[in-house]
N, C-alpha and C positions, 0 to 999 in steps of 0.2 A: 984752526978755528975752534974757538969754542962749544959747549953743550948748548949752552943757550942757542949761538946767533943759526947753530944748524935746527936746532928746534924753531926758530920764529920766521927761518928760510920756509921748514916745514910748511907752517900755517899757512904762510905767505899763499906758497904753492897751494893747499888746499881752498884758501877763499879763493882763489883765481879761480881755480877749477871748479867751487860751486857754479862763481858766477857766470862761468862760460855758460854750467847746464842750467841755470834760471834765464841768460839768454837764450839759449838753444827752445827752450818751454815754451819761452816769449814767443818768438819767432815762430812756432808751429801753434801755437793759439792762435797770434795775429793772422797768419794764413788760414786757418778754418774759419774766423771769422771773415777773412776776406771772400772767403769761398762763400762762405753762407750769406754775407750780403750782396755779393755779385747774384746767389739765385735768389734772394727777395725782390730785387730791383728787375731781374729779368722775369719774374715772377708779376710784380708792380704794372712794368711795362706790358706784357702781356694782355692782364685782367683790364686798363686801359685802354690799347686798341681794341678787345671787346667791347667796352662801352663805347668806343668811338663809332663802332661800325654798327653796335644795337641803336645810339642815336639817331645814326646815318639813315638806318631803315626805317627810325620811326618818323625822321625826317621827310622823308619818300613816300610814305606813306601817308602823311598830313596833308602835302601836298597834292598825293592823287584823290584824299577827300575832299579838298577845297575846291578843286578842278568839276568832280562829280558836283558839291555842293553848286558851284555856278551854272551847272548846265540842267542840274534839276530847277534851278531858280528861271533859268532862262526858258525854258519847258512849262515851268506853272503858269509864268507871265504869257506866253500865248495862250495857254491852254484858258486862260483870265479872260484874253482878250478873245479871244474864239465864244465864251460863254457870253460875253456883254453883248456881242453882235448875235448871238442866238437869243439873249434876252429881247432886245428890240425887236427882233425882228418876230415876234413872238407878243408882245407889246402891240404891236402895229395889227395885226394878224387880228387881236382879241377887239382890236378897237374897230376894226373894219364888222366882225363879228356882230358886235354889240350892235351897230348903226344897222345892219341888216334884218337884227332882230328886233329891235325896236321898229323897223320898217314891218316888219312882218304881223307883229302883234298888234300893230295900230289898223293893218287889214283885216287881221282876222276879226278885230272888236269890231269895227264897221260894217263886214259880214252876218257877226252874230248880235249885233242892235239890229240890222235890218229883218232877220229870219225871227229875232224877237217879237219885234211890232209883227210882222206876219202874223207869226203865230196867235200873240193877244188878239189881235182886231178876230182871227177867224177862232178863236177860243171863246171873247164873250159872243160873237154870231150863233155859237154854238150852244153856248149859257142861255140865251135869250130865247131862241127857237124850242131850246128843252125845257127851261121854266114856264115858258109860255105851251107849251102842248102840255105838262105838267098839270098844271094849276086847271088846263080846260076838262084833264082827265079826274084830275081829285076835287075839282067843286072846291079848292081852297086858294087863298093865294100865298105869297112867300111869307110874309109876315107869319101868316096865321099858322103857316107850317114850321114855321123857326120856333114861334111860339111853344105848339104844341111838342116838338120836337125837344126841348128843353126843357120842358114840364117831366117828360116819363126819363129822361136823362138823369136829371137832379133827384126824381121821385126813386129810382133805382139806385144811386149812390147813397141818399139816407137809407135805403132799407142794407147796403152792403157795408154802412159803416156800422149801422146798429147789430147788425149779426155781429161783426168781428168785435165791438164793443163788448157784447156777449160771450164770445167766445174767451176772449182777455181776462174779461171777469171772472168767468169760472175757475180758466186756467190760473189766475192770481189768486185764487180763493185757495185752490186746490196746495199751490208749491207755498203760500202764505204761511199756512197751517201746519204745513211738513218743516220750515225753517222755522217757526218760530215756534213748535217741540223742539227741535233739532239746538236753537241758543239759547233755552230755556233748561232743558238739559244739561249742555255745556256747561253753562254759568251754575247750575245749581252740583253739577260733581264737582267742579274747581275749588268750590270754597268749602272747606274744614273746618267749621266751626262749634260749640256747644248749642245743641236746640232744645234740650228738656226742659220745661217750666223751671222756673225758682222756687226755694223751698221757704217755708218758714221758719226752719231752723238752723242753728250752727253749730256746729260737733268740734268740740276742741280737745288735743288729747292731753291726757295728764300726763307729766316729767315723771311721778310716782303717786305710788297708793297714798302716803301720808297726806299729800297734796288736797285729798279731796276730804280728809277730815280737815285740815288749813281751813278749804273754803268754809264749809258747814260752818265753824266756829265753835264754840262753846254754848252747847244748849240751842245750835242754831241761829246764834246772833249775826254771825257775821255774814250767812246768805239770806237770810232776812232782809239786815240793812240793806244789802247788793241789792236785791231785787224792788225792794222801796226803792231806792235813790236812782236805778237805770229804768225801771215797769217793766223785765224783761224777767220772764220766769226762768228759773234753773233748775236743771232735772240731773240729779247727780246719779240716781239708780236705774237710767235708762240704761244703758251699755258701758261695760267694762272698761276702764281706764280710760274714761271720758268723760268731760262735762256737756250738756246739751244748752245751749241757750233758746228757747222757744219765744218769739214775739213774730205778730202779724207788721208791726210798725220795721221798716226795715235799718232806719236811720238809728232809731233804738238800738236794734240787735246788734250793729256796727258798733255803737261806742261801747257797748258790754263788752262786745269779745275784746277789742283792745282794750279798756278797764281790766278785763282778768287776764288777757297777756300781760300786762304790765303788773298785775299781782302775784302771776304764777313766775314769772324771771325774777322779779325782788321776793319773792319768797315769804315777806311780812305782809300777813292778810286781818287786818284791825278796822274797825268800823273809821277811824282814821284815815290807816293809808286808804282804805276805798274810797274816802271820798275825793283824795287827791290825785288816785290816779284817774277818776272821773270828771275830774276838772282839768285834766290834761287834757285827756280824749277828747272834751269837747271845747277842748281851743284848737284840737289840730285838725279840727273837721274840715276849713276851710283849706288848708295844704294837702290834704286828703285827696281833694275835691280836684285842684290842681291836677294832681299826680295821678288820679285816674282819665282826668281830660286829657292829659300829653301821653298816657300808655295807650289811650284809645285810638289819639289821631294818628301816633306813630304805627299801631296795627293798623288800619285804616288807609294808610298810606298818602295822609291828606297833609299839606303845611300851609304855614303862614296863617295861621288861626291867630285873630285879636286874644290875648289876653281874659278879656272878657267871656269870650265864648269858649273860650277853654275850661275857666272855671263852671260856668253855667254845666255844657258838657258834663262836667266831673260828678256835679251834683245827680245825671243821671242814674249813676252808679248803682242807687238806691230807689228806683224806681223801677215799678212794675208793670207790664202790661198783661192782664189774663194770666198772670204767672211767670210772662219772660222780662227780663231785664232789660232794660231800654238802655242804655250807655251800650250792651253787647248785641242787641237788635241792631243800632246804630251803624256797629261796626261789620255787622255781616252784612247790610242793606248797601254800605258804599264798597265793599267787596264786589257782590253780585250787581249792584248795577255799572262798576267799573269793569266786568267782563260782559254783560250783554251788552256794552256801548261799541268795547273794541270787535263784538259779534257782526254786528249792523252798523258797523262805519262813521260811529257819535263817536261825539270828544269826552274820551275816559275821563279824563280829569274833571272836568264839569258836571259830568254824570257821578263820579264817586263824592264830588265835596258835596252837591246836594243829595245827594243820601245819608249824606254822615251828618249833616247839618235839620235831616227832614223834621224830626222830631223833639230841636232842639226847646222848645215853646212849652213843651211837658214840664222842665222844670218851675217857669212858672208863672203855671196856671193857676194856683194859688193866690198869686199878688197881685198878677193882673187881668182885669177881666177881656175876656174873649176865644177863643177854641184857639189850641194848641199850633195849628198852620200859622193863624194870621199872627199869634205874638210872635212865631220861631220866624217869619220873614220880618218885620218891624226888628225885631233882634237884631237880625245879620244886615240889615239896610242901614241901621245907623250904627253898623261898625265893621262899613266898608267894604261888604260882601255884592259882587257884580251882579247887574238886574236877574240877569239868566241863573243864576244861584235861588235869587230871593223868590222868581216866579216858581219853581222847583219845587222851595217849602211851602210856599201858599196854596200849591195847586195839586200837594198828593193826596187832599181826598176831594179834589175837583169844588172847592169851596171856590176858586176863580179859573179860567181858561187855561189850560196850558198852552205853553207859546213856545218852547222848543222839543223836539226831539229826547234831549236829556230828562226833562221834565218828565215824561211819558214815560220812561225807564226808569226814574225814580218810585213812579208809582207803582212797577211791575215786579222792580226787587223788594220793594215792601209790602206787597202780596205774596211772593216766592219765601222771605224771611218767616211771617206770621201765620201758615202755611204747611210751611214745615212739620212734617210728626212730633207731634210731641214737643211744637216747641212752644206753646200755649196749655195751659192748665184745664181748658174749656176741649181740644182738640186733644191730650193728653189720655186724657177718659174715654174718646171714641178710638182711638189707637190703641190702648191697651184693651178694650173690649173688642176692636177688629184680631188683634194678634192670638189673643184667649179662643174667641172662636173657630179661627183657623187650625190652631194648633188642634183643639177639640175636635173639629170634623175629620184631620188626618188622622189622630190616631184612633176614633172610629172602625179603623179599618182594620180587617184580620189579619193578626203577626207583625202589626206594629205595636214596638217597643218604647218607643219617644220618638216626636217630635215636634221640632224645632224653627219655630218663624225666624227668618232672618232678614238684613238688610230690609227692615223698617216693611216688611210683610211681602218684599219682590222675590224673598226666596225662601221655600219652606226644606227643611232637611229631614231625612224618617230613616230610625234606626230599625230596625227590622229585628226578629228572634231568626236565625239561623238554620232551627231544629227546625221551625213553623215555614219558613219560605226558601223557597232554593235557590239558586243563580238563574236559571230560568224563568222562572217568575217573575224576579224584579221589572223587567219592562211592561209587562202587564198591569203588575200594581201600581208603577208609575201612571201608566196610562191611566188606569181608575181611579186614580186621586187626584189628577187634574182635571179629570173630567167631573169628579163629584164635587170638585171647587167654583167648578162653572156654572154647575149646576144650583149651588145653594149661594156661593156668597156673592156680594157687589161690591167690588174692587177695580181703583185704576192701575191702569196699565195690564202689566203682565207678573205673574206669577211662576216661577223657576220652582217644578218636584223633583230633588236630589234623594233616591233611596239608596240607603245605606247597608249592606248585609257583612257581619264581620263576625269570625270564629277565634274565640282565645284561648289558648291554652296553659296555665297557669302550675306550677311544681314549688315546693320549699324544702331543702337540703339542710339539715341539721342534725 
């Protein structure tokens, strides 16, 4: 044989013999898997009869509930039936009840109508035999005793209504008097407002010192012509980098100061431009006039003003009363009567707009004839203002009736407004002459140093010397200075003495 055919014998033989051990592999694979699926399947079967036999019981057990379920059903249905026959029977019971009571109560009332009549027939026997022995013992008869009997009755109830009438009286006089300090107060701390008289002059300041030679002019020409052409004096060496505008006319002094604002920002000051910007000023009086009516209503807190009355308003700006400005009386009168309303249970709002409107007739009285109330209601009537407004303005200096509540409190805050320290020019000069005296009688007194009226003369303050009064003292001196206050001056309310004792010591390092 050749090399070859024993080498391809070789092969031969070796695939054979792979392939025996790839069957041989086969075959012990195929058996493990047959092994491991014989125990998945006996595993299968297994987990099976369990749920056969978990159904089995739940089966067993559905049944022994359905079983209980019947026989509780069968148990409630008698127990049904057992309550409908105690119902009836129960039913029957209350209705036999009923019939016996009814029987009962029909005797008893035929009892007590006949024990009734007894009674009456031997109750008037008894009336009659006691009126009648009565009447023989008092020498009167029923009449005249009902009479008389009702005479000192009624004559006793007038005398006990008029005492407690009395008594009400007092007692409202008394608590009247305490609240109506007490919202009179209120309303007059609430409101912050300016009260000093108006001045007649305006201080305007100068941008610089050249300024005020500007104004002057050349030889004085050009505050000459200013004050020809406005009537409004100018006082240039009153105070330091200021110009002073002096006029009693206030509408005057108004358009000077803006003529020489509008001089002093353009800076060219010619007998010229004065006159132009004087002709400005007073074309803008009427926007002006405006623009202080809507600043006022808007502090004031009032809306819905016609157009008309707004402007009017505006023009108060420039009027005076005794020294106070009427456009800002205006506006503190519907403040304070808008908090003495919400005091005593009025309608704020009704109470502030006539307040703010009180005065309106001021602007003019000039063109039309008749007193300030009645033009300022004819005003606001023919321009929409509701009755209770317009009775308001007619009736705050009782020129016609007041007819509401708010009315009444218009008149009070414009008493409280006018009133005021120092807010009239006329009232200005007894204020400042109460304060000067005060001040004078305190410090009077030995080892004081200055003292100080405050808060409009309710509180006075004393500075004391130190060396001269000791800490001991002070309450003594206090004592003696309100009692020497009581003693000389006449002042309302009350009077606060604040003594002040204080040591300083003072060094310089240099």
């Amino acid at each position: 044989m050749q090399e070859s055919d024993i080498a391809l014998i070789v092969g031969l033989l070796g695939a054979c013999l792979v392939a025996l051990l790839l069957v041989l592999l086969a075959r012990r694979e195929a058996a493990a898997q047959r092994s491991q699926a014989a125990q998945d399947v006996a595993g299968i079967k297994e987990e099976a009869r369990n749920h056969l036999e978990a159904a089995a019981r739940r089966e067993e057990r559905a049944r022994e509930r359905e079983l209980a379920a019947v026989a509780e059903q069968a148990q409630a249905a008698e127990h049904e039936k057992r309550a409908r026959e105690h119902e009836r029977a129960a039913a029957e019971a209350e209705r036999v009840a009923e019939r016996e009571l009814a029987a009962a109560e029909r005797r008893a009332a035929a009892q007590v109508a006949r024990a009734e009549d007894a009674a009456r027939r031997l109750l008037a026997d008894a009336e009659a035999k006691a009126l009648t022995d009565l009447e023989q013992a008092s020498g009167l008869t029923a009449q005249d005793a009902r009479l008389e009997l009702t005479r000192r009755i009624t004559e006793q109830a007038q005398n006990d209504a008029a005492s407690q009438v009395r008594r009400a009286e007092a007692q409202a006089r008394r608590t009247a008097e305490a609240r109506a300090r007490r919202i009179v107060a209120t309303a007059v701390q609430r409101t912050a407002v300016a009260t000093s008289a108006q001045s007649a002059i305006t201080v305007l300041a100068l941008p610089s010192d050249e300024m005020k030679g500007r104004i002057i002019g050349k030889e004085g020409r050009n505050i000459r012509h200013f004050e020809a052409l406005t009537g409004v004096n100018v006082l240039v060496d009153e105070q330091p980098d200021s110009v002073v505008l002096s006029s009693f006319d206030a509408e005057r002094r108004e358009v000077a100061q803006i003529t020489l604002e509008a001089l002093m920002a353009d800076g060219r000051i010619h007998p010229q431009r004065i006159e132009a910007a004087y002709a400005e000023a007073l074309a803008g009086a009427d926007e002006r006039a405006v623009a202080a009516g809507h600043d006022a209503a808007e502090r004031a807190g009032v809306e819905g003003l016609h157009p008309t009355l707004i402007r009017t308003l505006g023009r108060l700006r420039l009027r005076t009363s005794y020294g106070q400005n009427v456009l800002e009386h205006l506006v503190e009168t519907a403040l304070l009567a808008a908090s003495l309303a919400a005091e005593v249970g009025a309608n704020p709002v009704v109470a502030r707009r006539g307040a703010f409107l009180h005065d309106i007739g001021k602007a003019l009285t000039q063109e039309v004839a008749g007193t300030h109330a009645t033009i300022g209601a004819d005003l606001a009537r023919r321009h929409g203002e509701p009755e209770e407004i317009v009775n308001a303005i007619a009736a705050h200096h009782d020129e016609v009736p007041v007819e509401t509540v708010e009315g009444v409190l218009v008149q009070v805050a414009d008493a409280i407004s006018a009133a005021r320290p120092g807010a009239r020019r006329q009232e200005l000069d007894q204020y400042v002459e109460r304060m000067d005296k005060l001040e004078a009688l305190v410090a009077a007194h030995a080892g004081v140093r200055r003292a100080l009226a405050m808060s409009a003369g309710r509180e006075v303050r004393v500075v004391v010397e130190p060396t001269e009064v000791d800490d001991y003292a002070l309450p003594q001196l206090a004592v003696a200075i309100a009692r020497h206050i009581e003693a000389d001056l006449t002042y309302p309310g009350e009077i606060k003495v604040t003594v002040v004792r204080e040591i300083r010591a003072s060094a310089t390092a240099g």
